[in-house]
N, C-alpha and C positions, 0 to 999 in steps of 0.2 A: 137670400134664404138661409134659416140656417135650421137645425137638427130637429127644435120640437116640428116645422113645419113640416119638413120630411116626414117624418113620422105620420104627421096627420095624411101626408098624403097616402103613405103606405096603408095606412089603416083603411081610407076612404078610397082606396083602388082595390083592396080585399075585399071589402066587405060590402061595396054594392058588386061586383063582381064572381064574387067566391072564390076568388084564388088566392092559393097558398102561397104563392111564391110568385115572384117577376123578376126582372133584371131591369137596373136601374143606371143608364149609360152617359148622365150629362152630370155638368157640375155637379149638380146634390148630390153627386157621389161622394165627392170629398167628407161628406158631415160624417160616414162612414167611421171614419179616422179622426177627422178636425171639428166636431161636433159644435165649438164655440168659434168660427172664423172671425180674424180679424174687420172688420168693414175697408168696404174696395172689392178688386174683382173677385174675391171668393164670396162675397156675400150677392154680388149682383144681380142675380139670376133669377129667374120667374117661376121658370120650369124644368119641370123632371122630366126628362125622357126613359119612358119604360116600355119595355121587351115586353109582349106576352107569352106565356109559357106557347110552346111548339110553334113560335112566332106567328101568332095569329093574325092576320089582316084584319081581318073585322075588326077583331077584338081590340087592334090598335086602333084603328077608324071611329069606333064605341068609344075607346077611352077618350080619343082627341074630341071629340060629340060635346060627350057629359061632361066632362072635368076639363075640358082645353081652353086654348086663350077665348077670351071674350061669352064661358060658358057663366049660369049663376055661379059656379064654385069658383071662377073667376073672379068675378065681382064682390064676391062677399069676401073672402081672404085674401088676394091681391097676387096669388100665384096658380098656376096649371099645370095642366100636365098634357102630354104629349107623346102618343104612343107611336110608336116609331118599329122598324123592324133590323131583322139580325145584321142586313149588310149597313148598316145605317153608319158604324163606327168603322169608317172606311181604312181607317192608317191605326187602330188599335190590332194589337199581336193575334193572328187565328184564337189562341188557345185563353183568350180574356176570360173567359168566364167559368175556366179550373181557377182561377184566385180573386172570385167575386167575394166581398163582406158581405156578413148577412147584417140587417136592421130590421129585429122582429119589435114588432107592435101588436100586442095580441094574439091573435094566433096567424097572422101574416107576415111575410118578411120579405123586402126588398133586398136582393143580391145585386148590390153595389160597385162597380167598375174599383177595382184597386188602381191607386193613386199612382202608379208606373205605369201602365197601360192607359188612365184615362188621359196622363199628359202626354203620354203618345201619341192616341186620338186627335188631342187639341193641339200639339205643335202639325200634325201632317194636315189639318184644318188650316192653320197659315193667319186665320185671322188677329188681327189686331188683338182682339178682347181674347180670342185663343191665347195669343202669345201673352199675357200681360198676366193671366189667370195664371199660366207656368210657371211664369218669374215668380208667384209670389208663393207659388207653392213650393218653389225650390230654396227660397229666399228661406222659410220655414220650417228648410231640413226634412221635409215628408218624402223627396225624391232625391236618390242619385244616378249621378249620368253614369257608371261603370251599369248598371241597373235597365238604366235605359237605354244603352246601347248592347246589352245583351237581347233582349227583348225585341228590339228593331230588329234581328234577324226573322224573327217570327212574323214581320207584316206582310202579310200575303201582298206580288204586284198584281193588281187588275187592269181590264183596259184601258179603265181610266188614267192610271198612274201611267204605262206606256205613250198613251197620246199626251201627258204631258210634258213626256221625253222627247215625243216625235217633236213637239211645240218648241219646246225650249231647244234640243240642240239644233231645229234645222234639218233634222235629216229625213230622206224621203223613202228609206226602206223600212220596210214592216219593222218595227221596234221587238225584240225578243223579251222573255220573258223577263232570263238575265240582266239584258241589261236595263229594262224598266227597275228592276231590283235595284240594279247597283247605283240610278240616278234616286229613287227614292233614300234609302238609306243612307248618299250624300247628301243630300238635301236635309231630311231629319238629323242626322249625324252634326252636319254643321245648326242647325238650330240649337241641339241638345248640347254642342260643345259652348252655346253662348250661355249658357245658364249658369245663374251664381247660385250659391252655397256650396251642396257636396258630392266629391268626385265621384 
């Protein structure tokens, strides 16, 4: 994907819609900042995943409808979209979206995951194409790890994150909050510590 499609999407999510604003939390974030990506995994991507204002279910359920994989708007441009809700960016910092970009199109504007928090998101994802999207945006000087280890203290633990404490270390008592924290931000700490480019 890269920036003018964003755009089309931002315009064609305002404007059969009517909303002024969204939050826009997957790759296409990046066109935010890196408007031309190189080709490879910054360009990959099919889909935007967008917030709707006051986290609307429906209106996420509507958008994945009309605009989602396999809709006409699919078919005809080769990209969708994908409305998704707040807890969705499960390892991005609580306070992501005090330093969302805006990308106004008209009189719409998709509020963009900034490029520290989104690689946050995607390294505590774990997946392959997660990790491989990091590298190349580290590789690209948009992120550094002093940055993104400030930031990792902000990742709120859930239960999810504790049961994958309880998984991993073996142990059979109730996992606290603490220490669901402190295996999460080992975990991300050592991914973040594998990243080339800058400190």
């Amino acid at each position: 994907m890269y920036r003018r499609q964003l755009e089309h999407v931002i315009l064609e999510v305002g404007r059969r819609n009517d909303l002024e604003y969204f939050y826009i939390i997957s790759s296409a974030a990046l066109l935010a900042v890196l408007p031309d990506p190189p080709e490879g995994a910054l360009t990959a991507t099919r889909d935007v995943d967008i917030i709707p204002p006051f986290d609307d279910d429906r209106l996420a359920d509507r958008l994945s409808w009309v605009l989602g994989e396999g809709s006409d708007f699919d078919i005809e441009h080769g990209y969708y979209v994908q409305g998704v809700s707040w807890t969705t960016p499960l390892y991005a910092p609580k306070d992501w979206h005090l330093r969302a970009l805006p990308v106004r199109v008209d009189r719409y504007t998709g509020l963009c995951m900034e490029a520290h928090d989104l690689a946050l998101s995607k390294l505590g994802a774990g997946r392959e194409k997660d990790l491989e999207f990091v590298q190349d945006v580290a590789r690209l000087e948009l992120i550094q790890r002093t940055t993104l280890l400030e930031r990792l203290t902000a990742v709120e633990t859930t239960p999810e994150h504790r049961e994958a404490t309880h998984r991993i270390t073996g142990e059979r008592r109730t996992i606290s909050y603490s220490s669901g924290r402190k295996f999460l931000q080992a975990q991300l700490g050592g991914r973040i510590s594998c990243l080339a480019g800058r400190g």
